[in-house]
C-alpha positions as CSV (number, residue, x, y, z in Angstrom):
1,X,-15.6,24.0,186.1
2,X,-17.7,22.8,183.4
3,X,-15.3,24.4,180.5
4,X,-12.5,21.6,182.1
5,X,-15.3,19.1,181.9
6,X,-15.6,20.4,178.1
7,X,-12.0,19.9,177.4
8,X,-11.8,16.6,179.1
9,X,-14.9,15.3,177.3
10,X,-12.9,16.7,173.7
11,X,-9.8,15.5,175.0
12,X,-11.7,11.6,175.3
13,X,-13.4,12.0,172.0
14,X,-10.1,12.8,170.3
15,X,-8.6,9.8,172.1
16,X,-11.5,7.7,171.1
17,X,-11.5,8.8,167.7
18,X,-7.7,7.5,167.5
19,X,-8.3,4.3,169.1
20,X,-11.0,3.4,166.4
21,X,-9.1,4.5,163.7
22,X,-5.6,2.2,164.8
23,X,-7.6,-0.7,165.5
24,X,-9.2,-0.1,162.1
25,X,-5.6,0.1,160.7
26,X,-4.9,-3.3,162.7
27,X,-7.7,-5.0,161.4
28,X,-6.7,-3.8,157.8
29,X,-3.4,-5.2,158.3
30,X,-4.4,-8.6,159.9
31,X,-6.5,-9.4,156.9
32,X,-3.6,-8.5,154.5
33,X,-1.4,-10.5,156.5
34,X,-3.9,-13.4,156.3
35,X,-4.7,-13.3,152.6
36,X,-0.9,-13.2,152.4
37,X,-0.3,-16.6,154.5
38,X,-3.5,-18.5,153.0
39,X,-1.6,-18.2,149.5
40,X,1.6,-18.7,150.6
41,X,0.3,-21.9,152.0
42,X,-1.4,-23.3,149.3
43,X,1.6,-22.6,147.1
44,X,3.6,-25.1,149.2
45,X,0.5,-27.3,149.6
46,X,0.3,-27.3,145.8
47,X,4.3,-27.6,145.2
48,X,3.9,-30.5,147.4
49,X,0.9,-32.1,145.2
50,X,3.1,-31.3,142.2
51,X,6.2,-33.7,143.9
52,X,4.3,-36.2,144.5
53,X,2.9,-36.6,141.1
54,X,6.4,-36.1,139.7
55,X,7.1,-39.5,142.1
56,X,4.0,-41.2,141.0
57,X,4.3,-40.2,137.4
58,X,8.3,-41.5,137.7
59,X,7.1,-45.1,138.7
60,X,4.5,-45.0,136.2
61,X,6.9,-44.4,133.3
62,X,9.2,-47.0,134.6
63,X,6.9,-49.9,134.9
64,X,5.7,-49.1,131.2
65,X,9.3,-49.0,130.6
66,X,9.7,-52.6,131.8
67,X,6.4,-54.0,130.8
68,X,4.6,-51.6,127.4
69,X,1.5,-51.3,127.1
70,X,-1.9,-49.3,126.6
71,X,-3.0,-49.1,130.3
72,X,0.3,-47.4,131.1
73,X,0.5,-45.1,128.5
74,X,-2.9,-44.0,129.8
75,X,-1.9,-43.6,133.6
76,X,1.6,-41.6,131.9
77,X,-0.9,-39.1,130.3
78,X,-3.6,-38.9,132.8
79,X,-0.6,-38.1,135.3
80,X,1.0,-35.2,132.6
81,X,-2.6,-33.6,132.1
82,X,-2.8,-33.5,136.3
83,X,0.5,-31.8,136.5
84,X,-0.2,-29.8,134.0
85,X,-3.5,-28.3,136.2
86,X,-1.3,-28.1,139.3
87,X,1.1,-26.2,137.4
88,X,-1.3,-23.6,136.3
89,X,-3.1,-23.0,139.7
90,X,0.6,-22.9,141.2
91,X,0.9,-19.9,138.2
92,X,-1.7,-18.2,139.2
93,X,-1.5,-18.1,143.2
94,X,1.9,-17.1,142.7
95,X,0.5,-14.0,140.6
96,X,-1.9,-13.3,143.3
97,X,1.0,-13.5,146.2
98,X,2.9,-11.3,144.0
99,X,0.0,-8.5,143.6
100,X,-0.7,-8.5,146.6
101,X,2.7,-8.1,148.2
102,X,3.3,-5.6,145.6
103,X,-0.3,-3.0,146.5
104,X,-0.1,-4.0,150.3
105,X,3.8,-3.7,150.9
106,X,4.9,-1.1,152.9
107,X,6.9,2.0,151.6
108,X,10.4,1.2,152.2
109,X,11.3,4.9,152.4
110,X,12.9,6.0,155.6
111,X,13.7,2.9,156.9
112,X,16.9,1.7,158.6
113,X,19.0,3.5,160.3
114,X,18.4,7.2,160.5
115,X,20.7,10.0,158.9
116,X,23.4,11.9,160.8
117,X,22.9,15.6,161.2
118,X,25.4,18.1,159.3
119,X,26.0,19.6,162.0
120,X,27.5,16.4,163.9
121,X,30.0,15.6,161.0
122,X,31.9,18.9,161.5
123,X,32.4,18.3,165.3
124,X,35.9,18.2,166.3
125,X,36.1,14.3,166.5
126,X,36.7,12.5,163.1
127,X,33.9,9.0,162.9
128,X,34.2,5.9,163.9
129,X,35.2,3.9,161.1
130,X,33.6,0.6,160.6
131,X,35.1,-3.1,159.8
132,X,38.9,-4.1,159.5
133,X,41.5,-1.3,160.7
134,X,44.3,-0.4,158.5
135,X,47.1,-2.0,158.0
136,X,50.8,-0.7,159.8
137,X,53.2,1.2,157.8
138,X,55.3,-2.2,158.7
139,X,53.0,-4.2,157.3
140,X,52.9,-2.6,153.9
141,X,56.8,-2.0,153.6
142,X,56.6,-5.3,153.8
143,X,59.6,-5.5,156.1
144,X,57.8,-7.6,158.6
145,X,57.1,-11.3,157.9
146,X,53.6,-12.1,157.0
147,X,50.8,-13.7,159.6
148,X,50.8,-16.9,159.7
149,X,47.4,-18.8,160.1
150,X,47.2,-22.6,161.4
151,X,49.1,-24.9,163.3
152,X,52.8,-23.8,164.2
153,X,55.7,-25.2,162.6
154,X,56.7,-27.9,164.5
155,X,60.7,-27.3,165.9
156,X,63.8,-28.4,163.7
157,X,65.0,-30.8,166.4
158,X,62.0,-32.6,167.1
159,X,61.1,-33.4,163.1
160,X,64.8,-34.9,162.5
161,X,64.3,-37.1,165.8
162,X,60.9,-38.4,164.2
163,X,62.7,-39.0,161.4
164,X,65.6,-40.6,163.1
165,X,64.8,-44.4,163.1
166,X,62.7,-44.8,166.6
167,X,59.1,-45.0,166.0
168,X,56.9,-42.6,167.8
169,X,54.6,-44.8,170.0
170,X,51.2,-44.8,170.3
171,X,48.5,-45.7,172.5
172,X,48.3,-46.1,176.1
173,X,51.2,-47.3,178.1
174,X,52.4,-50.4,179.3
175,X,51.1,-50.9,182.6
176,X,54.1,-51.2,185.2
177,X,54.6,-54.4,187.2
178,X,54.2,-54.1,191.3
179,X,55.9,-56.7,193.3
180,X,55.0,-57.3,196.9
């Protein structure tokens, strides 16, 4: 009885010992994936500052287009030096995103689908091909006429008659007369 008890009580702190270990793994991964997003969201947050300094720096250039003068010259260049500082902390997130997708990515070895084994290619059955089937031996000969894609042509008869003289009438109509 108490050598069961034994192996039960291993058996729990084996299972407990894995439990730790994948929420440790979790928690590892949760963090990456939240360094991951706080970057990636002040890169947009930052591309966003840098439009709307673009805009701003736009209407400045064009009112000291219109009216020259010291005081807009200034605003131009203050504008310019504050793009340039977006610009470089916009560098140097995207550096950090990029290191740290590149150490914390996952190995992409082994994913997809998995291969088939030799011994299944040389059944009797040949594989399923994929995609388009070939094309008939009529087809190629070229004997046969080629598809045709769109609207029909419309019948001989019925194009000369258009053509004919009476006007094809459109709209709804004429309501009949009732008499009583």
């Amino acid at each position: 009885m108490e050598k069961e008890l034994e192996k039960v009580k291993g058996a729990l702190d084996d299972f407990r010992k894995k439990v730790v270990e994948v929420v440790k793994k979790g928690k590892g991964e949760a963090d990456r994936v939240a360094r991951l997003a706080h970057l990636k969201l002040e890169i947009g947050s930052l591309n966003r500052q840098r439009k709307d300094l673009f805009e701003e720096l736009g209407e400045a250039f064009y009112r000291n287009y219109r009216k020259p003068g010291k005081n807009a010259e200034k605003t131009v260049a203050d504008l310019v030096s504050h793009v340039n500082e977006v610009e470089k902390r916009l560098a140097s997130f995207r550096r950090d995103l990029k290191a740290e997708e590149k150490v914390t990515a996952p190995a992409r070895k082994g994913r997809g689908r998995p291969s088939k084994p030799a011994s299944a290619k040389t059944g009797g059955e040949a594989p399923k091909r994929r995609g388009r089937p070939p094309k008939s031996a009529a087809a190629k000969s070229g004997s046969a006429a080629p598809k045709r894609r769109g609207r029909p042509p419309k019948p001989a008869a019925a194009s000369k008659a258009a053509q004919a003289g009476t006007p094809k009438k459109r709209g709804r109509p004429p309501k009949s007369e009732k008499t009583d």
